[in-house]
RODO-2510 file (C-alpha; in nm, 4 decimals, decimal comma):
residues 394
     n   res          X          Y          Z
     1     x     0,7144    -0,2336    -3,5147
     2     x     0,3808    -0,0974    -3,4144
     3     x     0,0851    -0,2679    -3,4447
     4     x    -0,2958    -0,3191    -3,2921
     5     x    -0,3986    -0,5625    -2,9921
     6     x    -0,7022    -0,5968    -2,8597
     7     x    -0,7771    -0,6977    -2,4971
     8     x    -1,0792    -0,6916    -2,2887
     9     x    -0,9195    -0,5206    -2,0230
    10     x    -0,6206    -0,3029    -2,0719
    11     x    -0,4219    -0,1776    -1,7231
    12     x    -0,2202     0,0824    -1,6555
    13     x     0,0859     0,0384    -1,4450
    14     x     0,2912    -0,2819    -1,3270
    15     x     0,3218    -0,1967    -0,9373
    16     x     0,1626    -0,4204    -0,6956
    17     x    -0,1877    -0,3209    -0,7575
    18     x    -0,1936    -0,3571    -1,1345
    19     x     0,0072    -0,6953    -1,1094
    20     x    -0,2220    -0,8251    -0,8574
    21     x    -0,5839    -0,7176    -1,0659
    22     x    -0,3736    -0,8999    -1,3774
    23     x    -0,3819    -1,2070    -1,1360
    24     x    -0,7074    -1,1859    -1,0547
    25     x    -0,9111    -1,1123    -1,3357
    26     x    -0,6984    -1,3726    -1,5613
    27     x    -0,8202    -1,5556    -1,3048
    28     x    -1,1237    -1,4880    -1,4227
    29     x    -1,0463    -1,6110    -1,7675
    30     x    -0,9916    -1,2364    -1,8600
    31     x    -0,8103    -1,1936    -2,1502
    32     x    -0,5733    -0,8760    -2,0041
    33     x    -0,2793    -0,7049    -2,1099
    34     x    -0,1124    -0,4635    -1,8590
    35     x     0,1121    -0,1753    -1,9547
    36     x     0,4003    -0,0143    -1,7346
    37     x     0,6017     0,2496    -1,8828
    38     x     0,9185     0,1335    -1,7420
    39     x     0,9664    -0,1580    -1,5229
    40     x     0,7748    -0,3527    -1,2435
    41     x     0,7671    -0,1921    -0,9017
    42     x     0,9351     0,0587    -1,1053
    43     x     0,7410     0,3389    -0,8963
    44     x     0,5500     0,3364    -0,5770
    45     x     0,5589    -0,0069    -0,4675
    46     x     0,9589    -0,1088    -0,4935
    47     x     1,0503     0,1695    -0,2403
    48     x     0,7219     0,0915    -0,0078
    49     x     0,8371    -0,0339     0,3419
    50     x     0,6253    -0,3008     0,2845
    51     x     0,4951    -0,3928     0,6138
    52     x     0,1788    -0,6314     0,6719
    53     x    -0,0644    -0,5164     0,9585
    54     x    -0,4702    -0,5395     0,9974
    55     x    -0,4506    -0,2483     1,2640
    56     x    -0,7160    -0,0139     1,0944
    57     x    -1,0378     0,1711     1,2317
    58     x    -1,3066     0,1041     0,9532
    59     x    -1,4844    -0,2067     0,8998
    60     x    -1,3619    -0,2310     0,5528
    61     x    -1,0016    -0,1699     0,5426
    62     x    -0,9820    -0,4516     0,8510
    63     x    -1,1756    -0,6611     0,6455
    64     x    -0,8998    -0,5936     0,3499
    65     x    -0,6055    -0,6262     0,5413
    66     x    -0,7488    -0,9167     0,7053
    67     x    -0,7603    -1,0633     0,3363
    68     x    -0,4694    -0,9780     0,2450
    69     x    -0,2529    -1,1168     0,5594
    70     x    -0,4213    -1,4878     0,4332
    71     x    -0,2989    -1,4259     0,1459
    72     x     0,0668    -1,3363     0,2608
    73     x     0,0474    -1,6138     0,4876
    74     x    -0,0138    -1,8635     0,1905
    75     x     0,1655    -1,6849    -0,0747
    76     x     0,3110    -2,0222    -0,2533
    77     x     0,0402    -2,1950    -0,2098
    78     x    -0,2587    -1,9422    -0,3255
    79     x    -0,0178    -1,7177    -0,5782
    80     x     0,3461    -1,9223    -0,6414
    81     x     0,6518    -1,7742    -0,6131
    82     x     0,7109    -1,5862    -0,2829
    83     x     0,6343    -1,2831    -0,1153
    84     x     0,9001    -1,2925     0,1418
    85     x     0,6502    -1,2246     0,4363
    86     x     0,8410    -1,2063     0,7831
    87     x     0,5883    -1,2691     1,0712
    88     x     0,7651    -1,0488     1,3781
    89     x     0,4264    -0,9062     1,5023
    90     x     0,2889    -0,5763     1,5123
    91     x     0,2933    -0,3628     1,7831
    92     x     0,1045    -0,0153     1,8427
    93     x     0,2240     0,2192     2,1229
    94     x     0,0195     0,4999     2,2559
    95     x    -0,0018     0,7675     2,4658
    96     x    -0,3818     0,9169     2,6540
    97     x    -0,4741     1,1215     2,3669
    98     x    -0,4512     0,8069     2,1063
    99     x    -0,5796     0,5780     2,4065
   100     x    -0,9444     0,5545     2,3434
   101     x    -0,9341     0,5129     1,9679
   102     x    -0,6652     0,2534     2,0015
   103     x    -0,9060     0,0308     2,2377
   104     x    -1,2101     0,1131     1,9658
   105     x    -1,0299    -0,0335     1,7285
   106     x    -0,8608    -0,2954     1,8854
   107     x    -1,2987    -0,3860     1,9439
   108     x    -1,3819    -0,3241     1,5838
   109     x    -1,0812    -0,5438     1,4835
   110     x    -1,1663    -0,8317     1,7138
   111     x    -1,5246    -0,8082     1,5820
   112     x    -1,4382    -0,9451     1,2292
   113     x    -1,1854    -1,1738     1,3532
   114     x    -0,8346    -1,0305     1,3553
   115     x    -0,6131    -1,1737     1,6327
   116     x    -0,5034    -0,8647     1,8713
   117     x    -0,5874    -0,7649     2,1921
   118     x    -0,4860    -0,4736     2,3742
   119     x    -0,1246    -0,6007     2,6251
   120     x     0,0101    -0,5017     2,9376
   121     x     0,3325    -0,3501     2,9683
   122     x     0,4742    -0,6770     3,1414
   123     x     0,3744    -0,8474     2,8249
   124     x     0,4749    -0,5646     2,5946
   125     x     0,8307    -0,5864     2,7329
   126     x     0,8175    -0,9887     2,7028
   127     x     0,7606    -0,9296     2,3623
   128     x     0,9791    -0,6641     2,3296
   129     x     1,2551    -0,6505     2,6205
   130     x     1,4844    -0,3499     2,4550
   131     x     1,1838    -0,1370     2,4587
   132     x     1,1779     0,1902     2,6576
   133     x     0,7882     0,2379     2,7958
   134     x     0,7430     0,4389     3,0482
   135     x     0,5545     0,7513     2,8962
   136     x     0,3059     0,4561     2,7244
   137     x    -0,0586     0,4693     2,8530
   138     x    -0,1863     0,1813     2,6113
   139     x    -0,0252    -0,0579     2,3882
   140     x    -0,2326    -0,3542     2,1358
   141     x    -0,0138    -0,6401     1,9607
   142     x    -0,0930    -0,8085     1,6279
   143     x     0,0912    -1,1589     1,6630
   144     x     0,0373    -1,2342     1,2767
   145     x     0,1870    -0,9143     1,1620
   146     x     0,5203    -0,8725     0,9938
   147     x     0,6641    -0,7476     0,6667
   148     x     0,7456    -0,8576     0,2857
   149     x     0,9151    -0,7732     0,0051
   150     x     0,7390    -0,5454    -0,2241
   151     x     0,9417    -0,6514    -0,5400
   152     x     0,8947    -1,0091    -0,5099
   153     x     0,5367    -0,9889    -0,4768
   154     x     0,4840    -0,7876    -0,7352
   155     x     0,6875    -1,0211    -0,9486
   156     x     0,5016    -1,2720    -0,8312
   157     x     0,1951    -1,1823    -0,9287
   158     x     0,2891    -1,0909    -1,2709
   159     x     0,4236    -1,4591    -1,2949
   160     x     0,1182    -1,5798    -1,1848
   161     x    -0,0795    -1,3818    -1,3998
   162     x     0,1094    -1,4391    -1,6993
   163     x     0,0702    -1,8084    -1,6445
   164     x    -0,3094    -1,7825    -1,6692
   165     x    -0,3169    -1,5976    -1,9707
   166     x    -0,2336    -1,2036    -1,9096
   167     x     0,0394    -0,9961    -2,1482
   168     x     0,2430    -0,7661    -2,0109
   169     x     0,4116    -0,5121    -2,1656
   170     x     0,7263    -0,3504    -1,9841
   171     x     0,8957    -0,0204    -2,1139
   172     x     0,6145     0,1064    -2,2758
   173     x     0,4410     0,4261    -2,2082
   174     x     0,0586     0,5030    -2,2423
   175     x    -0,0020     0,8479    -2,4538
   176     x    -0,3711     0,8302    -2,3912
   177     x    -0,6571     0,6829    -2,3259
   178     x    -0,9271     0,7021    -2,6053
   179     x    -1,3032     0,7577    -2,5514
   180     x    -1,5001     0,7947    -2,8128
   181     x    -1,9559     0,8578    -2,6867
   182     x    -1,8234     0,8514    -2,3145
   183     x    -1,7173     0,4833    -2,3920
   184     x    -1,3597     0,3821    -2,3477
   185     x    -1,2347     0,2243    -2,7150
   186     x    -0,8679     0,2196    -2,6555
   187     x    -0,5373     0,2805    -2,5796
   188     x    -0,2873     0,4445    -2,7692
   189     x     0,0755     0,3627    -2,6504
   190     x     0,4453     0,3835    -2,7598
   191     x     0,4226     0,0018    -2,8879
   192     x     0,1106     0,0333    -3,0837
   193     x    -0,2576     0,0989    -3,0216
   194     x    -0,4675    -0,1424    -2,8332
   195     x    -0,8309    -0,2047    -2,8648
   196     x    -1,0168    -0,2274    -2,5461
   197     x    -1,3839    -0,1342    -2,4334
   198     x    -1,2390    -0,1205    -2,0437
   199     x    -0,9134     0,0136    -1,8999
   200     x    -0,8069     0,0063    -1,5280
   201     x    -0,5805     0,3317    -1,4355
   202     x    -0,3372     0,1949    -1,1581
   203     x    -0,0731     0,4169    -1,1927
   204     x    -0,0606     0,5590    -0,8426
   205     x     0,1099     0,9156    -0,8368
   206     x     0,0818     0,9124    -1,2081
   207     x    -0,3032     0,8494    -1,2435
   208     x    -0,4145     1,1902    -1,2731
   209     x    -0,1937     1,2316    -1,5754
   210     x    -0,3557     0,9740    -1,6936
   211     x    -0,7210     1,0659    -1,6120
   212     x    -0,6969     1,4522    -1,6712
   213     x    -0,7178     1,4320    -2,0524
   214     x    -1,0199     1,2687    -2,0335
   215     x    -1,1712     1,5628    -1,8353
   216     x    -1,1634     1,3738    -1,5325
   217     x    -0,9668     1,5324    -1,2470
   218     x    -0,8386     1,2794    -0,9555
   219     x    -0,7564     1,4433    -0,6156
   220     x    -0,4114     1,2482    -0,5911
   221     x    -0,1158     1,4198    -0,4624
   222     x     0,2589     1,2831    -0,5277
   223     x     0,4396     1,3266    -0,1767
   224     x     0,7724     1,2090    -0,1095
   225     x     0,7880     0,9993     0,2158
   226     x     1,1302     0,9251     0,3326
   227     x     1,2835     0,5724     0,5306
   228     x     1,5990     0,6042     0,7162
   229     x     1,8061     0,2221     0,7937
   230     x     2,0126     0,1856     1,1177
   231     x     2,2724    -0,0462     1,1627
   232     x     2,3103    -0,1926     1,5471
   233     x     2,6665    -0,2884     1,6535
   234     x     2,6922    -0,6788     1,7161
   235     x     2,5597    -0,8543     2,0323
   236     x     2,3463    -0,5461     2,0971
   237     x     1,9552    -0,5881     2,1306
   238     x     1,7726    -0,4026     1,7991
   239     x     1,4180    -0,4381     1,7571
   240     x     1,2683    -0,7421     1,6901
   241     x     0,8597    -0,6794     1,5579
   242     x     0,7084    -0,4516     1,3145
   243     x     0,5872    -0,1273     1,5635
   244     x     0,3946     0,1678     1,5428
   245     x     0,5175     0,4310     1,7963
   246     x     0,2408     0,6924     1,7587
   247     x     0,3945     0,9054     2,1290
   248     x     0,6926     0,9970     1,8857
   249     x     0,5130     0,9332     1,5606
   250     x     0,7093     0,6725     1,3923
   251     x     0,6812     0,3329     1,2633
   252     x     0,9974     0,0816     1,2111
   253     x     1,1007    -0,2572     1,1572
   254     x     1,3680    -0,5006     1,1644
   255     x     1,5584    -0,5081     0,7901
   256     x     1,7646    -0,8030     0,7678
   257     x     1,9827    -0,9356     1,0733
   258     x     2,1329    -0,6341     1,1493
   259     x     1,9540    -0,3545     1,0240
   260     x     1,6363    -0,1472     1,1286
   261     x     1,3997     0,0455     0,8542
   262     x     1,2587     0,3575     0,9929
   263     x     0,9832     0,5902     0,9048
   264     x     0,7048     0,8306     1,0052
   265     x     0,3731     0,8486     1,0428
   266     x     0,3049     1,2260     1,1013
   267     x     0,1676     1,4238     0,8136
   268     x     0,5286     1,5325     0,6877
   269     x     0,5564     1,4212     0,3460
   270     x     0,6089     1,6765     0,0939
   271     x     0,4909     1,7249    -0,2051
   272     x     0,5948     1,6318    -0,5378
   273     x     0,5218     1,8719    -0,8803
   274     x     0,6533     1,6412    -1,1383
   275     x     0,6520     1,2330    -0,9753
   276     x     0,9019     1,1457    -1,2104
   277     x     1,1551     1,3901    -1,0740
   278     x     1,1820     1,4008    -0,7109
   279     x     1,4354     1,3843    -0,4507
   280     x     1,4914     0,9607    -0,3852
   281     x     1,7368     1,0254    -0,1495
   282     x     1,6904     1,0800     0,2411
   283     x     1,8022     1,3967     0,3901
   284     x     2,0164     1,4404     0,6732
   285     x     1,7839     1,6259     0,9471
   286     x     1,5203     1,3341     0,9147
   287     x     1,7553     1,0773     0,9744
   288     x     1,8867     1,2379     1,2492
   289     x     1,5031     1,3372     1,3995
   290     x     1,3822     0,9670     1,3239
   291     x     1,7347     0,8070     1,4824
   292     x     1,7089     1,0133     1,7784
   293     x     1,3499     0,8805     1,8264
   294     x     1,3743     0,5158     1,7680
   295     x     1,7107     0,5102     2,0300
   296     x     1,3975     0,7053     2,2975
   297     x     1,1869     0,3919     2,2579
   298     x     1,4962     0,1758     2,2195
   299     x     1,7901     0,2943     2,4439
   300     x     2,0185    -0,0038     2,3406
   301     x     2,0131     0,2038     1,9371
   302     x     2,2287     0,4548     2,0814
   303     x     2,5158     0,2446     1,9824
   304     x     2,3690     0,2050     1,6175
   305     x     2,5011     0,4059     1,3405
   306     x     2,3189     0,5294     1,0088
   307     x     2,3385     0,3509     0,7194
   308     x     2,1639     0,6259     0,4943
   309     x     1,8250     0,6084     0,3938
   310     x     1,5526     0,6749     0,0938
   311     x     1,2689     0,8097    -0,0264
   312     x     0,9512     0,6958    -0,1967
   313     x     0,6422     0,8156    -0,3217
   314     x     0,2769     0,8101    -0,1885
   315     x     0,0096     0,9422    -0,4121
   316     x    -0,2272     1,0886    -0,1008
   317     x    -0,5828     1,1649    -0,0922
   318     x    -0,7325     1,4223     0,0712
   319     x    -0,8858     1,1762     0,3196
   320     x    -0,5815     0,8995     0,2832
   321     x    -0,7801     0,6139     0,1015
   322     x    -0,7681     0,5106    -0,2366
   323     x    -1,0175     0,5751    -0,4958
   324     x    -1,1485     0,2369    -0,6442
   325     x    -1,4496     0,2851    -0,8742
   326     x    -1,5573     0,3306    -1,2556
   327     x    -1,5839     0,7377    -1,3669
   328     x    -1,8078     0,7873    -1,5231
   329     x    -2,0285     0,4913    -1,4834
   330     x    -2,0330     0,2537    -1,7639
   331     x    -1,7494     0,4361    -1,9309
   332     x    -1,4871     0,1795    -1,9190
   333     x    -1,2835     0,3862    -1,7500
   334     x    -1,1378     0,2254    -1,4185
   335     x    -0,9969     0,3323    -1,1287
   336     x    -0,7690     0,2010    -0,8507
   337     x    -0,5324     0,4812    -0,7238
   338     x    -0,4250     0,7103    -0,4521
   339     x    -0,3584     0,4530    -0,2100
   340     x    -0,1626     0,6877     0,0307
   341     x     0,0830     0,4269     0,1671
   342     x    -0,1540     0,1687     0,2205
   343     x    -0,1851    -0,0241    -0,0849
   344     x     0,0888    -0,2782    -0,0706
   345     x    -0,0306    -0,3933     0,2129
   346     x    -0,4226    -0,4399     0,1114
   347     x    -0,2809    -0,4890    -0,2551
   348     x    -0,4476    -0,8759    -0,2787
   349     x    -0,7889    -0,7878    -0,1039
   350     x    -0,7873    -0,4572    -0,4029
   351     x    -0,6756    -0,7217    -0,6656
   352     x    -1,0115    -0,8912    -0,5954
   353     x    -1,2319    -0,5981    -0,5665
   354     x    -1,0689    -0,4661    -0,8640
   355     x    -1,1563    -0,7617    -1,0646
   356     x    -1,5209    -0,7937    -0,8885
   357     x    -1,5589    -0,4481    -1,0545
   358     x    -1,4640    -0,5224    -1,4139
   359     x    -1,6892    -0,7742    -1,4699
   360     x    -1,9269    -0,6223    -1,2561
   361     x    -2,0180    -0,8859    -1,0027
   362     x    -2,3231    -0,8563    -0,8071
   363     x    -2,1934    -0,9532    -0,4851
   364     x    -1,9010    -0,8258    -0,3317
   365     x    -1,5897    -1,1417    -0,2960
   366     x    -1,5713    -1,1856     0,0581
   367     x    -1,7251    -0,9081     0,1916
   368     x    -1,5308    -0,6570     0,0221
   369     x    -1,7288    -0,3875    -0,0381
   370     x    -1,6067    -0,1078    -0,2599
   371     x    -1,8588     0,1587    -0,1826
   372     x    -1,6429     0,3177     0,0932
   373     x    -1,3880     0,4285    -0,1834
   374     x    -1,6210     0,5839    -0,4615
   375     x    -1,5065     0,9461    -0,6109
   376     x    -1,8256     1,0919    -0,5245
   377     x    -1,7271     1,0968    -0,1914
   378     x    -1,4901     1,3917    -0,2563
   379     x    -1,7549     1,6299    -0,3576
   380     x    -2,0371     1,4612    -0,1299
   381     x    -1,7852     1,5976     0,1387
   382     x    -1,8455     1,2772     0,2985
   383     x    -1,4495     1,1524     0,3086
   384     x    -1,3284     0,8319     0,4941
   385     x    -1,2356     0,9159     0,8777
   386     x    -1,0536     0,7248     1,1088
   387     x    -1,0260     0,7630     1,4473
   388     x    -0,6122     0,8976     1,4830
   389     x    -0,5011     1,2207     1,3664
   390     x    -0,2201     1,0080     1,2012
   391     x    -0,4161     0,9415     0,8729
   392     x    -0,1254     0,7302     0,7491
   393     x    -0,2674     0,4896     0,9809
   394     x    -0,5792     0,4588     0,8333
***
């Protein structure tokens, strides 16, 4: 039956970023309810590849990732339940063009702490002996990187955040958001209306949709980024860290005992009209084109055979970082979206600065600062660069 709740904060969408703001601003003592339309990790996050790396070129995001790796590291401890994080390493791979911004931010990620260091090849084939390096100028390795498992963390933070307090509503969609004298007042949704004077819009691909009503247009962009998964034959070497191979422009990973998860990082996703029809499938030609790179950089994967593949779903940004930030000011109205296949990743450094938003904190939790990822910055012209032409990267 349908009926009225009131929250003080009311959030919109149960992937990893909505689960983890639950967490933290129950934390808070927060009385929240979050809303997903269908299940959690339902969307974005359950098909993300999930890897954990601090390798980024601005201050910030190194800061975040930096953040969030503590928090992977000490997932039972600082959240319960498990996260599933896999410490290989992290491995970057370069060629001259990519050589000087790789060593800039190898510097700038040294500077507020992160462990790497740029490696020789000697000690890049120690690390990884099946590795094929010859047309390599540079290579940096992350020892504390790895990967996790997107479904469990998000799970876990919903526990989490359930335990101190937060509602969550599964299988229930959001018709709109209500604003009444630029003030959010509510929610109306399939299970009833909620009363709210703040909502957070964490939906991803689907926050425009959610935004445009209000007259508020989000530059997000649904693309469809596809994985392919090899399977080695037995006693043969298959990769053993997480790497980023920017000479043929893809990243992979090892996927169990036997299998390796594949994907790119060249601006090839495509675009998605309606994000809850798209192609979730992987098509033949890219798993061919990634499977003939990975067995360049790893000769021994010539003797692996495909085991299919998938496709998820970025929502991109025209510079490739999220938007985190209140629109209009003092509306109510809450953003964290567009994360462009960074945000499971950073997803517990954004569950802080999401909170530190809300209730409108003075200063920043551990010197995350939010400014970097305001919406004014779209038609400032003054976007987020990094220093690849792989903006996946960050």
């Amino acid at each position: 039956m349908a009926h009225e709740q009131t929250a003080e904060v009311v959030i919109i969408g149960g992937g990893v970023t909505g689960t983890s703001a639950a967490l933290q601003l129950a934390s808070r003592r927060v009385r929240v309810l979050l809303v997903e339309k269908k299940f959690l990790a339902a969307g974005s996050t359950g098909r993300s590849s999930a890897v954990i790396r601090q390798h980024y070129s601005n201050e910030i995001t190194a800061r975040m990732a930096k953040y969030s790796l503590g928090v992977f590291q000490n997932f039972a401890s600082i959240v319960g339940g498990t996260a599933d994080f896999n410490n290989t390493g992290f491995l970057v791979l370069v060629s001259a063009r990519d050589e000087a911004g790789l060593r800039e931010n190898i510097a700038l990620q040294q500077s507020v702490g992160i462990n790497t260091k740029i490696i020789s090849l000697p000690e890049l084939r120690e690390i990884e002996p099946s590795i094929a390096a010859t047309d390599l100028v540079t290579a940096a390795y992350e020892p504390e990187g790895g990967y996790a498992d997107p479904v469990a963390t998000t799970q876990s933070f919903a526990d989490a955040a359930r335990a101190r307090g937060a509602e969550i509503w599964q299988d229930t969609r959001v018709a709109r958001v209500v604003m009444e004298r630029e003030r959010v007042v509510g929610v109306e949704t399939t299970r009833g209306f909620i009363s709210t004077p703040n909502v957070i819009n964490c939906a991803n691909a689907w926050a425009p949709g959610i935004a445009a009503p209000l007259g508020i247009s989000l530059p997000i962009q649904p693309e469809r980024h596809q994985i392919a998964l090899f399977q080695q034959q037995p006693q043969r070497e298959k990769p053993r860290v997480v790497i980023g191979d920017f000479v043929h422009q893809i990243y992979y990973r090892p996927e169990g005992p036997a299998l390796t998860l594949t994907g790119s990082v060249a601006p090839d996703g495509q675009p998605i009209a309606n994000p809850d029809e798209y192609n979730s499938s992987a098509d033949d030609e890219y798993i061919v084109r990634v499977g003939e790179c990975l067995a360049e950089r790893h000769p021994a994967m010539t003797h692996a055979f495909s085991k299919g593949g998938y496709s998820g779903m970025y929502g991109v940004t025209p510079d490739w970082h999220p938007i985190i930030d209140e629109i209009p000011q003092g509306s109510g109205f809450f953003v964290a979206a567009g994360f462009s296949g960074h945000g499971f990743k950073l997803s517990p450094a954004v569950g802080v600065m999401i909170a530190d938003m809300v209730t409108r904190q003075a200063q920043p939790t551990a010197q995350l600062e939010r400014a970097l990822f305001r919406y004014a910055r779209f038609a400032e012209n003054d976007l987020v660069r990094g220093k690849y032409e792989y903006s996946i990267i960050g």
